[in-house]
C-alpha positions as CSV (number, residue, x, y, z in Angstrom):
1,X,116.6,-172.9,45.3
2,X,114.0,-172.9,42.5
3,X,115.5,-170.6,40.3
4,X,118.4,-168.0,40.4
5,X,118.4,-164.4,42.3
6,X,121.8,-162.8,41.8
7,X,122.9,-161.0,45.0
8,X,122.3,-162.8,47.8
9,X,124.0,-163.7,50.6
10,X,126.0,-166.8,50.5
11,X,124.1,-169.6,53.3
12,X,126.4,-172.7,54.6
13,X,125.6,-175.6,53.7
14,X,125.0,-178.2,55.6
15,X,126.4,-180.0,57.5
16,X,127.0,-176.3,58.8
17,X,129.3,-175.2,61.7
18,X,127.7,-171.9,61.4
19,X,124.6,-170.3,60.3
20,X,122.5,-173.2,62.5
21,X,118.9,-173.2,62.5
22,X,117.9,-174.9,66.1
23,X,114.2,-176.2,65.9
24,X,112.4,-176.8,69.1
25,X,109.7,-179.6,69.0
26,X,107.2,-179.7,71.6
27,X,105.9,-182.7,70.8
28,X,105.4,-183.1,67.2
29,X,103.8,-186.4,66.0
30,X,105.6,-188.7,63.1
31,X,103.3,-187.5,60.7
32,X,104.3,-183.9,61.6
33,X,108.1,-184.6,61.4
34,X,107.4,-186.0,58.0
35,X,105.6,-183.0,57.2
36,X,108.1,-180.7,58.4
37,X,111.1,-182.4,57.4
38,X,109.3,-182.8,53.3
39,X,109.0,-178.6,53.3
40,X,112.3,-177.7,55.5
41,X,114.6,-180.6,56.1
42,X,117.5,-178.4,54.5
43,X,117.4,-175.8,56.6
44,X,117.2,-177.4,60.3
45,X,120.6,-178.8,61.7
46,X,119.1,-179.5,65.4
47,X,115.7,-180.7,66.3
48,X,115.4,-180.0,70.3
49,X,112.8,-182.2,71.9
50,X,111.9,-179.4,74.1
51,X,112.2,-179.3,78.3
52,X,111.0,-183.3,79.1
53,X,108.6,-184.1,76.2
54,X,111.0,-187.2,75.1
55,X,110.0,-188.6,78.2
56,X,106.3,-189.2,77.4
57,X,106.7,-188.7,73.6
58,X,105.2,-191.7,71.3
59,X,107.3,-193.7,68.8
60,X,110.9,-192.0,70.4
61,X,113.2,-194.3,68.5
62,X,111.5,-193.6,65.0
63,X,111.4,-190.1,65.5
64,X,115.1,-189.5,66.3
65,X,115.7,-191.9,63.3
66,X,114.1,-189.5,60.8
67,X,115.9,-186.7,62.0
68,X,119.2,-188.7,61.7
69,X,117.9,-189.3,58.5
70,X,117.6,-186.4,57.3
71,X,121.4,-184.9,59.0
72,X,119.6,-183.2,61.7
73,X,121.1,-183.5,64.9
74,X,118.0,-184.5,67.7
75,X,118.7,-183.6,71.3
76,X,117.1,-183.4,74.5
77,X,115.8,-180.3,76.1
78,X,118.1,-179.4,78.9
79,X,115.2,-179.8,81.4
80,X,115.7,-183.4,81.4
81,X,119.5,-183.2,82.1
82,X,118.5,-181.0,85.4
83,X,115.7,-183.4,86.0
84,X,118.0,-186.5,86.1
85,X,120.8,-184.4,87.7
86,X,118.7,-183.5,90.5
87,X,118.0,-186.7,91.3
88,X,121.6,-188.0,91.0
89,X,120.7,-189.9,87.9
90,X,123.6,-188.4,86.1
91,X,125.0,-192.0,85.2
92,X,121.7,-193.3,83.5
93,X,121.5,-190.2,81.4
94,X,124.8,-191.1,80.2
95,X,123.6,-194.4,79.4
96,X,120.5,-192.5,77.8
97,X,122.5,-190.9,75.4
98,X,124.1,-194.1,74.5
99,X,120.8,-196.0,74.4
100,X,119.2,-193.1,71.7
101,X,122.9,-192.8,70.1
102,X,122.1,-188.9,70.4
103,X,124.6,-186.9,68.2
104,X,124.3,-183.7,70.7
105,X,123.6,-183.4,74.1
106,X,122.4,-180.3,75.9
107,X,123.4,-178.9,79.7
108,X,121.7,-176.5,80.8
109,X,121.2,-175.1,84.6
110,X,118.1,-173.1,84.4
111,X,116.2,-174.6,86.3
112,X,117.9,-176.0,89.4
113,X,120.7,-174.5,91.3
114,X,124.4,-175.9,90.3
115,X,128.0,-175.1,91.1
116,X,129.6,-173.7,87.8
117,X,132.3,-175.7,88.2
118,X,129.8,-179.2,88.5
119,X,127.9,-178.1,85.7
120,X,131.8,-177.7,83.7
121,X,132.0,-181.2,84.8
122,X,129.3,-182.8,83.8
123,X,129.9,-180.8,80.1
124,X,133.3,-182.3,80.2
125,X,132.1,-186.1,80.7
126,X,129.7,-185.7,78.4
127,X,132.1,-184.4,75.6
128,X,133.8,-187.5,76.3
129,X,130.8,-189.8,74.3
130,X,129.2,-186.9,72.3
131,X,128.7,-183.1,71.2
132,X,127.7,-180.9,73.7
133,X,125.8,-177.6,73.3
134,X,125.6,-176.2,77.4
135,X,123.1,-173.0,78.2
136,X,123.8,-169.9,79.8
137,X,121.2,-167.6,81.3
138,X,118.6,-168.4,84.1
139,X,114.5,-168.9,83.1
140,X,114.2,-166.7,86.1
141,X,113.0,-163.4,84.8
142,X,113.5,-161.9,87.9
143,X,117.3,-162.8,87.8
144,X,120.0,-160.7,86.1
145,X,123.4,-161.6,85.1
146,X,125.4,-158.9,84.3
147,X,127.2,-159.0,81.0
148,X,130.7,-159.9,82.8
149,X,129.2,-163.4,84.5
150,X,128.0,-163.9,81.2
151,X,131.4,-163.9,79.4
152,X,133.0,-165.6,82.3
153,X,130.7,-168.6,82.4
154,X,130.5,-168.9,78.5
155,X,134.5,-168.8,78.2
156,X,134.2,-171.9,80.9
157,X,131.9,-173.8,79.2
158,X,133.4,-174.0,76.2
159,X,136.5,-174.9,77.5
160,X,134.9,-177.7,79.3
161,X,134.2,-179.1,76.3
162,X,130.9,-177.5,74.6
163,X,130.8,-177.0,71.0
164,X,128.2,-174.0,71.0
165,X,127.1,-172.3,73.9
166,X,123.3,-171.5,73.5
167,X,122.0,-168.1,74.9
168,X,118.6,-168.2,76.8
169,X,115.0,-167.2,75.7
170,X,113.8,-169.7,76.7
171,X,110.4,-170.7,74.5
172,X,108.4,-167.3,74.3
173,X,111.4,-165.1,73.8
174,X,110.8,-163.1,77.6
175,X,114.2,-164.1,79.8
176,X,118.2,-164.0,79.4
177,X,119.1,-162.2,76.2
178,X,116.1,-160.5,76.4
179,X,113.6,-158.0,78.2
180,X,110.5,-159.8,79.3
181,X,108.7,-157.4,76.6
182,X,110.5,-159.5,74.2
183,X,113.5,-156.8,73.5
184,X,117.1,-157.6,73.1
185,X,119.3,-156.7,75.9
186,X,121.5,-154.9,73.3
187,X,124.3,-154.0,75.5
188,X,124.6,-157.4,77.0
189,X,125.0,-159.0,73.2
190,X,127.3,-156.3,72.4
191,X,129.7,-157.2,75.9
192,X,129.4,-160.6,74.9
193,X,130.4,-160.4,71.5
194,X,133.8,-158.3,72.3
195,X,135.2,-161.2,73.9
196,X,133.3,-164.1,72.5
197,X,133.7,-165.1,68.8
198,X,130.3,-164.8,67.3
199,X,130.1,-168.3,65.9
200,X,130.5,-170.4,69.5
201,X,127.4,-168.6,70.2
202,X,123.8,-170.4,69.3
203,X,121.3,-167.3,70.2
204,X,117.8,-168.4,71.2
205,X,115.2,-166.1,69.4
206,X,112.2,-167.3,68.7
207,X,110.4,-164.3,67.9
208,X,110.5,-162.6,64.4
209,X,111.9,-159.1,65.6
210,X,114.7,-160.8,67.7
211,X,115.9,-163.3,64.5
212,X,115.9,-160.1,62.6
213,X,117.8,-158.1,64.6
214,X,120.3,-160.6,65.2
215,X,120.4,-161.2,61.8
216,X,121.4,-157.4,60.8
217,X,124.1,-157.3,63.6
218,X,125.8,-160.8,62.3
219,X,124.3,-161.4,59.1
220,X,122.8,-164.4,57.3
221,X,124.6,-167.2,58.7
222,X,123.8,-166.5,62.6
223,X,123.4,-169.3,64.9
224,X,119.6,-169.1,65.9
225,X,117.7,-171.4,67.9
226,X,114.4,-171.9,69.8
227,X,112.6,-171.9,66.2
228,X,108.9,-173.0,65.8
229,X,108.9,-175.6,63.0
230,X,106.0,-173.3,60.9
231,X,108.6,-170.7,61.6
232,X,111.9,-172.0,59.8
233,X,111.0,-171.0,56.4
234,X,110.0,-167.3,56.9
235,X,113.4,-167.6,59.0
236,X,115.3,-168.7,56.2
237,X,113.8,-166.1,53.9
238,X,114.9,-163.3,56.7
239,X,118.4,-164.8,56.1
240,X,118.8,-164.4,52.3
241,X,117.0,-161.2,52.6
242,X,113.0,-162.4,50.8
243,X,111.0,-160.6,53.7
244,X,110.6,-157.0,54.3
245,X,112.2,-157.2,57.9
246,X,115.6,-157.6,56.0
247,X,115.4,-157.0,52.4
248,X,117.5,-153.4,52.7
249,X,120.0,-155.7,54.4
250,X,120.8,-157.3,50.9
251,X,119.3,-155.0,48.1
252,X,119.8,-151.7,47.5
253,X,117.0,-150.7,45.6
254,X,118.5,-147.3,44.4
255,X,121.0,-149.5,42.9
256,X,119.0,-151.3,40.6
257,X,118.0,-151.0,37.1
258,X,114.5,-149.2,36.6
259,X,114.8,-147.6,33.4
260,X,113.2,-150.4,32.0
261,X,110.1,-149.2,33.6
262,X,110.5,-145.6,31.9
């Protein structure tokens, strides 16, 4: 911080077990990661190389390096998992993770259709070399899980073996936790949160109105992910309460001392 504010909420620092910041990168170039990493480093704990990008993305190795670098925890988009799952490739992205030396893993199942109980498997194994972070919520639009299945499948996964479960969004914000206008599926966060404890759960919200809404129901250390890397400093200033969206959230303006204006 560059100078003092009294008042504000307290953040985590990192390394955090709460209050994450999950950045998605879609295919950012060295420089860029530089770039982003000079303004914001401090407030990213996981850089997600989104869907299959790390696939076809240039200078891999030096990339994840900089993260490391920088405490940031790189993973793979869960795309990839399905994509080596699918074709029974589940060994070799074992010895993937162990090739990259990735710190966090992510299964997801969004994409292809998968026993529960295999996907609590493969979360399981994977525990066994690294952190994993496993997804819950289908990228089908069209597909509703009703807040029960949601609770049951999340109280699985994490006693597979996953350290966060991460609600979907997906990218634009349109699926899973929320309506495909981009509106939270209130009572579905609400179910989940009677009988899931707040901080297991990493909450994909990559538009402003959803990171702000999830920040006035859980406050400034919320688990957040799916965040655009031009987009993690106006999130930040959400959290400690520096934007409009939230600035009631923190400050009482009622409350302060304005007679030095009269």
């Amino acid at each position: 911080m560059n100078f003092n504010i009294p008042g504000l909420p307290e953040r985590v620092i990192k390394p955090r077990n709460n209050g994450l910041t999950m950045m998605m990168d879609k295919g950012l170039s060295i420089r860029q990661v530089e770039d982003v990493l000079a303004a914001s480093h401090q407030y990213i704990d996981i850089a997600k190389l989104g869907f299959g990008t790390s696939f076809i993305t240039n200078d891999l190795e030096k990339k994840l390096a900089l993260y490391k670098e920088a405490d940031i925890k790189a993973c793979f988009g869960g795309t990839l998992f399905e994509v080596f799952v699918s074709k029974g490739l589940f060994d070799e992205y074992r010895k993937l993770v162990d090739q990259y030396k990735l710190e966090l893993v992510e299964v997801s199942d969004g994409c292809v259709d998968m026993p529960h109980d295999e996907k609590c498997k493969y979360i399981s194994k994977l525990s066994e070399q690294t952190t994993v972070v496993s997804e819950v919520g289908s990228k089908d639009s069209d597909i509703i899980i009703p807040p029960y299945k949601w609770i049951e499948l999340i109280n699985k996964e994490l006693e597979a073996g996953s350290w966060k479960v991460i609600g979907e969004a997906r990218e634009g914000g349109n699926v899973g936790l929320f309506r495909s206008s981009g509106e939270v599926r209130s009572g579905l966060v609400d179910e989940i949160l009677t009988k899931i404890p707040a901080e297991k759960m990493l909450w994909e919200a990559p538009q402003k109105a959803q990171q702000v809404w999830f920040i006035k129901l859980l406050g400034a250390n919320v688990n957040l992910g799916n965040i655009a890397p031009n987009e993690l400093i106006p999130l930040e200033t959400l959290r400690l309460g520096l934007r409009g969206d939230t600035f009631d959230t923190y400050t009482n303006p009622k409350a302060s001392n304005l007679k030095q204006w009269s």
